[in-house]
N, C-alpha and C positions, 0 to 999 in steps of 0.2 A: 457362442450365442450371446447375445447383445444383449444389456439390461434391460426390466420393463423402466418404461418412464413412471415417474412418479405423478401424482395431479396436477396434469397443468394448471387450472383452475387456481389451484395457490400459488402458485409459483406467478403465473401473471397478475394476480391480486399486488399480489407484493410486491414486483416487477415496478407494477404503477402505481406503490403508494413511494417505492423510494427514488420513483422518476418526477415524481409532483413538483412543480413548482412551489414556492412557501415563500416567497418574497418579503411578507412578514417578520422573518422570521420566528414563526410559532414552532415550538417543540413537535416532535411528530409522535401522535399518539402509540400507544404499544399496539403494536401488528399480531403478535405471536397469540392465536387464537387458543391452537392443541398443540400437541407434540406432533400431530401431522403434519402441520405447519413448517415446523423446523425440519423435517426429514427433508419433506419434498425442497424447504431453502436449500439445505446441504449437498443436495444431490446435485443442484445445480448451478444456483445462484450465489454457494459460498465455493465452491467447485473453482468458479469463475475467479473471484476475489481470490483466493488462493493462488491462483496462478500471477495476479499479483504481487502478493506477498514472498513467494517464491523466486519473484527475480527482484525485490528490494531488500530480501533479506540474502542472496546472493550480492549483493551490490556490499551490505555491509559488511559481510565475510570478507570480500576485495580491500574495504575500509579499516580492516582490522577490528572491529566489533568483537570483542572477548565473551567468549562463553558462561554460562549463565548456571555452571554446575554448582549447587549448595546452594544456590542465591532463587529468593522468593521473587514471581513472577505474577502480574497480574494482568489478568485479559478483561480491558472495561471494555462494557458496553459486547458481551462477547459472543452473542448470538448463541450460532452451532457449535463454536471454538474453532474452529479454523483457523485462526490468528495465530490461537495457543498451540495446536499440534504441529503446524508448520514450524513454527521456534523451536518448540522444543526439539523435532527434530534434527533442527540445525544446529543448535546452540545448547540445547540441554535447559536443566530446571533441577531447582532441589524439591521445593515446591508450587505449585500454580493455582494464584486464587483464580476462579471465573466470577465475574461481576456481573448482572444483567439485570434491568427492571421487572424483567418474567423469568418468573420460576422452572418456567415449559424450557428456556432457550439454557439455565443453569444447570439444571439435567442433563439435557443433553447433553452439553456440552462436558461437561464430567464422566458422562457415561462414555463417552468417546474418543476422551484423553485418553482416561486409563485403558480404556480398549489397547487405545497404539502404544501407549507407554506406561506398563502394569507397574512400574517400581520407581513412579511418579506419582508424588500426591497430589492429590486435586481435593480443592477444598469450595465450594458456594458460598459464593460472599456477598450477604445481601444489601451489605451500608461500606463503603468505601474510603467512608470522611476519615479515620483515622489512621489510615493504611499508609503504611511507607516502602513501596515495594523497591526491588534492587532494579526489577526492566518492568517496565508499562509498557503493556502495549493497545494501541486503540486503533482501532479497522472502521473504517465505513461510519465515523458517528458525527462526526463534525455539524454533516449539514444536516444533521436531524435535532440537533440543541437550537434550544432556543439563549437568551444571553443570559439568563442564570444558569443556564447547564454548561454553555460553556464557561462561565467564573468556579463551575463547582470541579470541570474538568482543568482550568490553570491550578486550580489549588492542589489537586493531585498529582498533576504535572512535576510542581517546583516542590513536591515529598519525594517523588522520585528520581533513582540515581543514573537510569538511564530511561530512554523512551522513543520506540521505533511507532510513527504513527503512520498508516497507510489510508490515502484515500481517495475516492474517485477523481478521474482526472480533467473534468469539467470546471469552467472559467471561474464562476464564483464560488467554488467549495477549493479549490487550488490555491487563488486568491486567500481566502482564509487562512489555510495554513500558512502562507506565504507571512501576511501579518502574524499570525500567534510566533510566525519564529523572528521573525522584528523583535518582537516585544520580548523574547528569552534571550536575546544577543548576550545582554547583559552579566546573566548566569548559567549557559549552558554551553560549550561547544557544539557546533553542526558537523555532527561525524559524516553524513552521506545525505543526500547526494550532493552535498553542495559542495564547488571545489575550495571555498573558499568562505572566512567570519567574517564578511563585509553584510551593510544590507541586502535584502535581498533586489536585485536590478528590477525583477518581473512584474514590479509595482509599482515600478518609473511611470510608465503608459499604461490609459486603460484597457487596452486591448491584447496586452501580454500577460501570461500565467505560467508557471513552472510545471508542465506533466510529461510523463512520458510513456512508453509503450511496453505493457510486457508482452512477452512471445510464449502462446500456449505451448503445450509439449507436445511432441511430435503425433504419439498417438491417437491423438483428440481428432486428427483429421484421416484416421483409417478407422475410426470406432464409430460402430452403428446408431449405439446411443447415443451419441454427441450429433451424429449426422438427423439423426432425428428430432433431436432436441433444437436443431438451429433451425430447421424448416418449419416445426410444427410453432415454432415463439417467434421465429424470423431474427433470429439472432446470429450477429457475423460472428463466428467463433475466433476471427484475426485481430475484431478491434479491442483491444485490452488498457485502454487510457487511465491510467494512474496519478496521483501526485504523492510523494511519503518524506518525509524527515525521521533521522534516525540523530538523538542527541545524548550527550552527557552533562552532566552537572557540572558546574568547573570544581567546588571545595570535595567534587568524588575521584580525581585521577589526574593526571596530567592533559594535557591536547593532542585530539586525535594527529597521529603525522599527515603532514599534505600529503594530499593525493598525486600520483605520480603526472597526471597531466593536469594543468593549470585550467584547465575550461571542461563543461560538461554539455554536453550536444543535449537539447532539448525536441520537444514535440514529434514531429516529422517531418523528413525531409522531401522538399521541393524537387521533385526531378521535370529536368529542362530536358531538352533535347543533345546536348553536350557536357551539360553539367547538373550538378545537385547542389541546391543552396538547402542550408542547415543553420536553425537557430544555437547561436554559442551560450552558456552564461560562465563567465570568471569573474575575477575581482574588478576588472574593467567595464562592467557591464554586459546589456546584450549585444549580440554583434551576431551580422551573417556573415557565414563560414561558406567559402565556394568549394567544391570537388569537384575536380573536371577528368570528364572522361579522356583527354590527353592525355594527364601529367597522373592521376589515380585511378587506371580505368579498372583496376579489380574492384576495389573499392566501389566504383561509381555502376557497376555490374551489381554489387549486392544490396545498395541500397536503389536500385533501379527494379528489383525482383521484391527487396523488402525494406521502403521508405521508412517502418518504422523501428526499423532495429540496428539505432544510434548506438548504444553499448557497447555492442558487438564490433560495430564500421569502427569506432572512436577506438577500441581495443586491436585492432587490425592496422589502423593508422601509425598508432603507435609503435608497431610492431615494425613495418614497415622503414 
């Protein structure tokens, strides 16, 4: 039997305060009304994001990103925690502060770590200024700072020893990350996704940005809730557009190893009628990548059924 939906009514509240344009940029007021608020987010809207964070913190497992057991963890700006249970997860935690401007979304979220992981501490951490955590991690905040919140989130940044940020994968909030990781060249290594410590290319031209696609789970498209959830909000359950940096400090380890392939296939791919063009980024810049269905017709078969799942095609290439 398939879940009831939660209220729509929040859920597209929300929907459209974090689809607003802010050209300003003015900080975005706190959303989180009740604790109903946060449910109905989670159920769907962090549901979503998740599935994000789920294939960039797959990506950093690939990258070699070391586990996170004993070492303090902290989820700013952390909603539901969806950021934080998906890590820990993965990677483990000694213990996990949650950070949030609402107390409604710091509950939660505590209440629902230890749900999934009772012999993990979670702790509400209402002032962040002094924190020096071992992994930062930040979901979805970028474009909602205004320029003192992002000077307040650099200053946390360069306290912490590592820091996977994930965030949507739209031009000007991509662009962002793109510069804040310019600007750490200096003292962080770029463990993932980038193949390489050069600048970043995607900010040569203004029409290029770094994002990429995640791939929901297979479920989501035999689940009634989900099928009800995309028709009644009109939401593609396939489009998953991301942008994330995953870094370490340089005086905290040595340099992440290169990544086994020298280039990272971006956005999605072009399919022609013979071939598929595909954005590259390496340390030479961006450059289009052709696959023709001559010389890689498996290949040019699956990204012909799913243009956005580079990952997977670039891991198959290789393979090949």
């Amino acid at each position: 039997m398939s879940r009831p939906l939660p209220d729509l009514a929040r859920i597209t509240r929300l929907r459209d305060l974090f689809l607003a344009d802010r050209p300003d940029r003015r900080a975005l007021a706190d959303y989180w009304r009740d604790p109903k608020d946060i449910a109905a987010y989670d159920a769907v809207l962090a549901a979503r994001i998740g599935w994000k964070w789920n294939a960039a913190l797959s990506e950093c497992a690939d990258r070699g990103f070391e586990r996170a057991d004993n070492q303090t963890v902290l989820d700013y700006g952390c909603g539901s925690g969806v950021a934080a249970r998906l890590f820990v997860a993965q990677f483990g935690a000694g213990e996990v502060l949650l950070h949030d401007r609402s107390t409604h979304a710091m509950k939660f979220a505590c209440k629902s770590l230890m749900a999934a992981n009772p012999n993990i501490k979670a702790t509400q951490l209402t002032d962040p200024d002094d924190t020096a955590p071992d992994v930062l991690l930040v979901s979805h905040v970028l474009g909602e700072l205004d320029e003192r919140g992002e000077q307040q989130l650099r200053e946390l940044i360069a306290r912490s020893k590592r820091v996977i940020i994930v965030e949507p994968g739209n031009r000007p909030v991509a662009r962002r990350l793109s510069q804040l990781r310019d600007e750490l060249l200096d003292t962080f290594y770029m463990a993932a996704p980038c193949p390489h410590q050069s600048a970043c290319p995607s900010l040569v031209a203004e029409n290029d940005w770094c994002h990429l696609f995640a791939t929901p789970p297979p479920e989501v498209f035999t689940d009634g809730f989900w099928a009800r959830v995309a028709r009644e909000l009109s939401i593609d359950l396939r489009s998953l557009p991301y942008a994330f940096l995953a870094m370490q400090r340089k005086d905290c380890g040595d340099a992440p190893a290169a990544p086994e392939d020298p280039e990272r296939l971006l956005g999605r791919a072009e399919i022609l009628k013979h071939a598929a063009k595909v954005r590259s980024c390496s340390a030479d810049g961006l450059q289009m990548v052709e696959i023709t269905k001559r010389h890689e017709a498996q290949l040019w078969r699956a990204l012909k059924k799913r243009p956005e799942q580079l990952r997977e095609a670039q891991a198959q290439r290789r393979r090949d």
